[in-house]
Structures are given as structure tokens and as C-alpha cells.
SEVEXBA-968781 format. One record per residue: x, y, z of N, C-alpha, C in turn; residue in one letter. Coordinates in pm, whole numbers, padded with zeros to 5 digits, always signed. Example, Ala and Ser with C-alpha at 12.3 -4.5 7.8 and 13.67 -1.06 7.14 Angstrom:
<recs>
+01319-00569+00780+01230-00450+00780+01320-00330+00780A +01285-00225+00708+01367-00106+00714+01290+00003+00787S 
</recs>
This chain:
<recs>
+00085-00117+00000+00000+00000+00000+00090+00123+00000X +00070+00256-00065+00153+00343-00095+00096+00464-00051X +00161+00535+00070+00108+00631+00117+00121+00799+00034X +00044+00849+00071+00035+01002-00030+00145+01055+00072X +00236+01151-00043+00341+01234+00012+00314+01302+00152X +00213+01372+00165+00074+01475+00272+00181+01398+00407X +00098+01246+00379+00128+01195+00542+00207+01153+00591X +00332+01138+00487+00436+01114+00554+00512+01231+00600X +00580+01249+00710+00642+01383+00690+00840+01348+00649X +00880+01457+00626+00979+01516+00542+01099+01394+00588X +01151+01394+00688+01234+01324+00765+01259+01127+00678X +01123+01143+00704+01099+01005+00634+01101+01004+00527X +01026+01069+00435+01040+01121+00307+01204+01105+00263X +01281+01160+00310+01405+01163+00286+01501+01052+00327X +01449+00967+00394+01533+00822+00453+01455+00729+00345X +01372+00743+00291+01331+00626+00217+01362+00719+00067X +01368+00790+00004+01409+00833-00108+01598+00797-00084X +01630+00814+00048+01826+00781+00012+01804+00605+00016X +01691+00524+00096+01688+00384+00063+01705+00355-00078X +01572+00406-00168+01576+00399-00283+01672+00404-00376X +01763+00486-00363+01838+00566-00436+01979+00446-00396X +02035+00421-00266+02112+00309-00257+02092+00200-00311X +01953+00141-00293+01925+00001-00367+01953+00014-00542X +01876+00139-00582+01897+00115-00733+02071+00130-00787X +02120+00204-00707+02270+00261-00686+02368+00094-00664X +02324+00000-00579+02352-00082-00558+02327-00174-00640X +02243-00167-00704+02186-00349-00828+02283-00232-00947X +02215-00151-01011+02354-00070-01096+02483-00156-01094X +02550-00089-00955+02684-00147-00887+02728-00296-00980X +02653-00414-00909+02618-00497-00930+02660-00580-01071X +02523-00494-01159+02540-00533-01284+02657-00489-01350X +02691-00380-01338+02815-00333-01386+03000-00411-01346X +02954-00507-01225+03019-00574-01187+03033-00732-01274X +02906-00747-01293+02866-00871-01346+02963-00847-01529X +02915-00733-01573+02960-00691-01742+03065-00683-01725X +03165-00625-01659+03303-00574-01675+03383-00741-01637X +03329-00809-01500+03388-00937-01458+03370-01049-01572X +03248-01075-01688+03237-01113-01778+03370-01124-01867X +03343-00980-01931+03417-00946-02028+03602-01006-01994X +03560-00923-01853+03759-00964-01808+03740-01109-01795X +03694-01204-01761+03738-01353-01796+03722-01395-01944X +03676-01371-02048+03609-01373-02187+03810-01347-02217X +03840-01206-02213+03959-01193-02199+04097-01243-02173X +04061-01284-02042+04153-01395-01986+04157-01562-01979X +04056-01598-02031+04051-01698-02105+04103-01702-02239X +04088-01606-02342+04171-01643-02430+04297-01600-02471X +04350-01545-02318+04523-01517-02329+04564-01614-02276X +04466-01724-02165+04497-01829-02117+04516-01917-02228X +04423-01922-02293+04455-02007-02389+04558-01996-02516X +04562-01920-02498+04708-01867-02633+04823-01906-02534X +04836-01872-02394+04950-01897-02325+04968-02093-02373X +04833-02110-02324+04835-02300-02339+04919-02334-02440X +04855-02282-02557+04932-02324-02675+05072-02311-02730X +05125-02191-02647+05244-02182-02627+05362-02272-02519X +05263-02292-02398+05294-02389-02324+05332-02524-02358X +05245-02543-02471+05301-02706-02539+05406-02735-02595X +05513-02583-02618+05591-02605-02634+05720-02591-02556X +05668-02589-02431+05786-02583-02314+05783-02708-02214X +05869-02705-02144+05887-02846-02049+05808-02758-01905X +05721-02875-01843+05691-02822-01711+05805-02889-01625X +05844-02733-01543+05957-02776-01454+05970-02814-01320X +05827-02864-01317+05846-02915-01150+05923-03049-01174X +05927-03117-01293+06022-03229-01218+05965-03382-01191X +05843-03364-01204+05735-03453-01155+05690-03530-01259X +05640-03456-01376+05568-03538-01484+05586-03531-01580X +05681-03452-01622+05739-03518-01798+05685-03436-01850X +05604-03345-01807+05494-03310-01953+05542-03150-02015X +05433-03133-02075+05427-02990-02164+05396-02872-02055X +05388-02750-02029+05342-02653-01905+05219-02651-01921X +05194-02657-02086+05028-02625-02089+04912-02749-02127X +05027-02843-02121+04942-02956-02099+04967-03006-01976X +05001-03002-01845+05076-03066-01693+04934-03119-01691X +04929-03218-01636+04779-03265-01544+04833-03345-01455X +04935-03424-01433+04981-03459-01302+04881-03629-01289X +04826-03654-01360+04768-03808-01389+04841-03915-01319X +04742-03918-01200+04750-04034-01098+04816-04001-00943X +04824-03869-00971+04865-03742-00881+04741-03796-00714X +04776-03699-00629+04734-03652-00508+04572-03584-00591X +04618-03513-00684+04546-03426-00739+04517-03431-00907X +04439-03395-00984+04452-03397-01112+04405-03210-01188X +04539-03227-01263+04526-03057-01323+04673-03012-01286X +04671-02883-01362+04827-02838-01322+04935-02747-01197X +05038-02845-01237+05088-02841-01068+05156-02704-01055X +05192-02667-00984+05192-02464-00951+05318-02441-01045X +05424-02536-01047+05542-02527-01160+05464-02489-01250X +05356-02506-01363+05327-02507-01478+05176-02359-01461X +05143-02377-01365+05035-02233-01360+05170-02109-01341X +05247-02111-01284+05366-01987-01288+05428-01988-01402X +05419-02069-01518+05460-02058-01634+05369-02027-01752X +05266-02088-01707+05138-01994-01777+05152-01843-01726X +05125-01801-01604+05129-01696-01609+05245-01630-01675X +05359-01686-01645+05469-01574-01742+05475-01575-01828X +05371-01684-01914+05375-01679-02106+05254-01567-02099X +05216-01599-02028+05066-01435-02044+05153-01299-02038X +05259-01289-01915+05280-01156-01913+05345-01159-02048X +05429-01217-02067+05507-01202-02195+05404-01195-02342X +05334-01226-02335+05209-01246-02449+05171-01101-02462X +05155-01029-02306+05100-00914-02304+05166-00801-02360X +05342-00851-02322+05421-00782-02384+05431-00801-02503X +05374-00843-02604+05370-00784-02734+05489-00926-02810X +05519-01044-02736+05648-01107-02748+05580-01242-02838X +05667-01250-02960+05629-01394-03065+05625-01507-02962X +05604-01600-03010+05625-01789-02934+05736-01812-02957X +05837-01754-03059+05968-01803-03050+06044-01695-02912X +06027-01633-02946+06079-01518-02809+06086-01552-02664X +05925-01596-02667+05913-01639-02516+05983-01795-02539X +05959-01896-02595+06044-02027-02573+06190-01980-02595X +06289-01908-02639+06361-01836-02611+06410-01801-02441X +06325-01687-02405+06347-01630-02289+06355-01823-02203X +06261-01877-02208+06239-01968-02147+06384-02065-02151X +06468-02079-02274+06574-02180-02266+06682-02068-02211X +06699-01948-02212+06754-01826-02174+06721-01876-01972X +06616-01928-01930+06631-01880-01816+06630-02080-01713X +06620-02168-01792+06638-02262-01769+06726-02400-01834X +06776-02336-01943+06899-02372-02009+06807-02468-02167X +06846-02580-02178+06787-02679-02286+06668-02748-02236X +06702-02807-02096+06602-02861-02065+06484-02770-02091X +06443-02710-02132+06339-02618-02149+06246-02666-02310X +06309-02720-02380+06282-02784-02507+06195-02922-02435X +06104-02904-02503+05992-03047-02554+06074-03112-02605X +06088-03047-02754+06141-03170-02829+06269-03058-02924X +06391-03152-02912+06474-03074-02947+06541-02945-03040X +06582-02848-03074+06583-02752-03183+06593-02862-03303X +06530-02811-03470+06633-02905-03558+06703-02798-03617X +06780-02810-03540+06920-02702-03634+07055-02711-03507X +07161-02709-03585+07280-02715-03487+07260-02888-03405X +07360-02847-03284+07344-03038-03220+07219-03107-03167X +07129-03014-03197+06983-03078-03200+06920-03080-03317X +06989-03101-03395+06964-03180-03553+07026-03310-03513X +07112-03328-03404+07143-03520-03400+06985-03596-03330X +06983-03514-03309+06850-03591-03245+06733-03635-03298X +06709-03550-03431+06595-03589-03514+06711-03664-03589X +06837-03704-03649+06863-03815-03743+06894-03903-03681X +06910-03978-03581+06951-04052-03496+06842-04134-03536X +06720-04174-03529+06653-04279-03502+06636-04298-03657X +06633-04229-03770+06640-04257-03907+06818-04370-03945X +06914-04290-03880+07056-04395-03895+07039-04509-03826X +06990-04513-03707+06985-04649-03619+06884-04760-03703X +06765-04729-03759+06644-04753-03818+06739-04851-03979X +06811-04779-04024+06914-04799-04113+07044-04883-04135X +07072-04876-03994+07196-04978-03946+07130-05096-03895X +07018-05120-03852+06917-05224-03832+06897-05301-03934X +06826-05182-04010+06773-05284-04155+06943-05376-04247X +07021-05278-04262+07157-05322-04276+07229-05482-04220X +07165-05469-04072+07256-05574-04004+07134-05731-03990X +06997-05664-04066+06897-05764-04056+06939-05837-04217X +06958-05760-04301+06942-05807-04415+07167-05903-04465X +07223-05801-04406+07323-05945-04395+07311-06056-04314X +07238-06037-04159+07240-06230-04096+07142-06300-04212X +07007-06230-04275+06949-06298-04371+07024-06362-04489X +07092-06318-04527+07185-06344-04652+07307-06427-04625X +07349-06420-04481+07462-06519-04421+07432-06661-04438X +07263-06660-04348+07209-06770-04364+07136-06869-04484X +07174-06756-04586+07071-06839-04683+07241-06883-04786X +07326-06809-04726+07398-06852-04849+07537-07005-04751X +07444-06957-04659+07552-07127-04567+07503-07266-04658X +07646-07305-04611+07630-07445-04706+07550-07555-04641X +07501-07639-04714+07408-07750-04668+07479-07839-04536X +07401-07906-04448+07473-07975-04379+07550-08115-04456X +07678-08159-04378+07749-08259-04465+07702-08405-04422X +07612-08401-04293+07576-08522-04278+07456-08581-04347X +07397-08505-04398+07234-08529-04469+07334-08553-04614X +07403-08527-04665+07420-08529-04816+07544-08657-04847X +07631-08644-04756+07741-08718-04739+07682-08912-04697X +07744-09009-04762+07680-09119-04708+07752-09184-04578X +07684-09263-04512+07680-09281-04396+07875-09350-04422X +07974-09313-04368+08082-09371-04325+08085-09489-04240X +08172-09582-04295+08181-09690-04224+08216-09687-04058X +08200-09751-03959+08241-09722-03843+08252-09842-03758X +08409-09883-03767+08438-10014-03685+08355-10066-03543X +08367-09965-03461+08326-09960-03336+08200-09937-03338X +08112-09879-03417+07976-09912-03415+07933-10011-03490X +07984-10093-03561+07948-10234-03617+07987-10345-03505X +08063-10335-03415+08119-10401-03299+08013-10374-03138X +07932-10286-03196+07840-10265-03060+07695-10314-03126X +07679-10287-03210+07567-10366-03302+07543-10523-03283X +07655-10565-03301+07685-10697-03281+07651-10757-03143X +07740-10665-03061+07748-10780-02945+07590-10684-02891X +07545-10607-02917+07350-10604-02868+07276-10682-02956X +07303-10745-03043+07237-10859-03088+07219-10966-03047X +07406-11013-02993+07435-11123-02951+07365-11143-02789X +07375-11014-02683+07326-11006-02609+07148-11057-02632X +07077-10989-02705+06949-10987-02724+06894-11125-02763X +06986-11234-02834+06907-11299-02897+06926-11465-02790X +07000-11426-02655+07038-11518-02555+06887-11541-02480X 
</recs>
């Protein structure tokens, strides 16, 4: 029910017009909180995710799991998802992202501040070009050392007892004998 201005007097009048005026002042607040907090995760989600993708190409350095920074999940862990080594490396591919810096730059800064181990998978150029030909020469010296025992064996000579006829043999015609002679007592 809504009373006429008349009967309320002034005092009140004026505590419920500053109510008013806070509440709408306040949902305002609010929404404007809701749009701007939107937008800034919309934002930071996809610097997160550009960091990720950059991440796949660095080593996470806790030490623990082998993996990529922006792939860490820690699988079979205490916990599953990434371990604080690899969220502090996201974040510094963001600041660096922010700074205006290529993916070679920051994986750069990154072997700059943790040496090689910092490589996924090795440079191919300079002594990390042995690393991508290595399993092509080994792959090669394999097939090499498969295809001479093949050829060793096919070109060995027949056995001499299958082809050769049976040789006479004093002492086994002399044991023949006397197990006959035995046998037929």
C-alpha cells in the first residue's frame, strides 16, 4: 500500500528516497560488476589459452611429470590438473604475451632462463639436428645388419651329414653286434 506524500512527513520522506536511491545505486553497482567481470574472464581466457598453446611447447619444470606446461595434469597425482610449476609458467607466457612477445621469443626467454632442458622436443638445427637423425641412422643400421644375418644364412652351405653317405664305423658295427648277440640269448 503506498502512502500520499501529505502523510508522511519530510524526515521520512528523505530516509526512504536515500533507501531507494542506494538500492537502485547498488543493483547498478552490481550489474556493472557482473559486465566488466564477464568481459575480463572472456579476456583472460583467451590469453589463457594462447598462453596453453604456447605452453606445449615448453617443459613443465616441476620435475614430476614429464609433460608440456600447458598440458601438466599430473595423472595419478594426489590431485589432477596443473601443478603450480606449470600455472607460474602460464602466467609468465601471459605476461610475456601481453608484452607484445612472438612464441619463439618467449620459448627463447624460457631456454635463456632454464637452459635446454626447457625444449619439448629438441631444436632441428645445430646439435639438435642429432636428435631428429639418430633414429632414421639407427632404423638404417638395423635394416643393414637384418638383411646381412638374412643373406649369411641363406647362403651357408648345406649340412654334410644329410648329403654325405653314412661312413663306415668299426666300433659301431662291434656294438651292433654284441647287442644282438646279447638280445638274442
Amino acid at each position: 500500500m503506498r502512502l500520499s506524500n501529505a502523510v508522511i512527513p519530510s524526515e521520512a520522506r528523505d530516509v526512504l528516497f536515500v533507501r531507494r536511491r542506494t538500492k537502485r545505486t547498488a543493483s547498478l553497482a552490481v550489474l556493472l560488476a557482473f559486465a566488466i567481470g564477464s568481459l575480463w574472464t572472456t579476456q583472460l581466457a583467451a590469453q589463457s589459452e594462447r598462453a596453453k598453446q604456447v605452453g606445449m611447447h615448453i617443459k613443465c619444470m616441476c620435475k614430476g611429470c614429464d609433460m608440456t606446461a600447458g598440458g601438466c595434469a599430473h595423472p595419478g597425482g594426489a590431485f589432477s590438473g596443473p601443478c603450480d610449476s606449470a600455472k607460474a609458467e602460464l602466467r609468465q607466457i601471459d605476461d610475456l604475451l601481453a608484452q607484445g612477445k612472438s612464441e619463439q621469443q618467449i620459448i627463447d626467454a624460457f631456454v635463456a632462463q632454464y637452459g635446454t632442458i626447457a625444449y619439448v622436443e629438441p631444436p632441428k638445427h645445430g646439435f639438435g639436428l642429432v636428435a631428429w637423425i639418430m633414429p632414421f641412422f639407427y632404423f638404417l643400421l638395423g635394416l643393414a645388419l637384418v638383411v646381412f644375418i638374412v643373406r649369411k644364412w641363406a647362403m651357408r652351405p648345406a649340412a654334410a651329414s644329410s648329403a654325405a653317405p653314412p661312413s663306415h664305423n668299426e666300433v659301431l658295427d662291434r656294438a651292433r653286434a654284441q647287442a644282438a648277440r646279447e638280445t638274442e640269448d
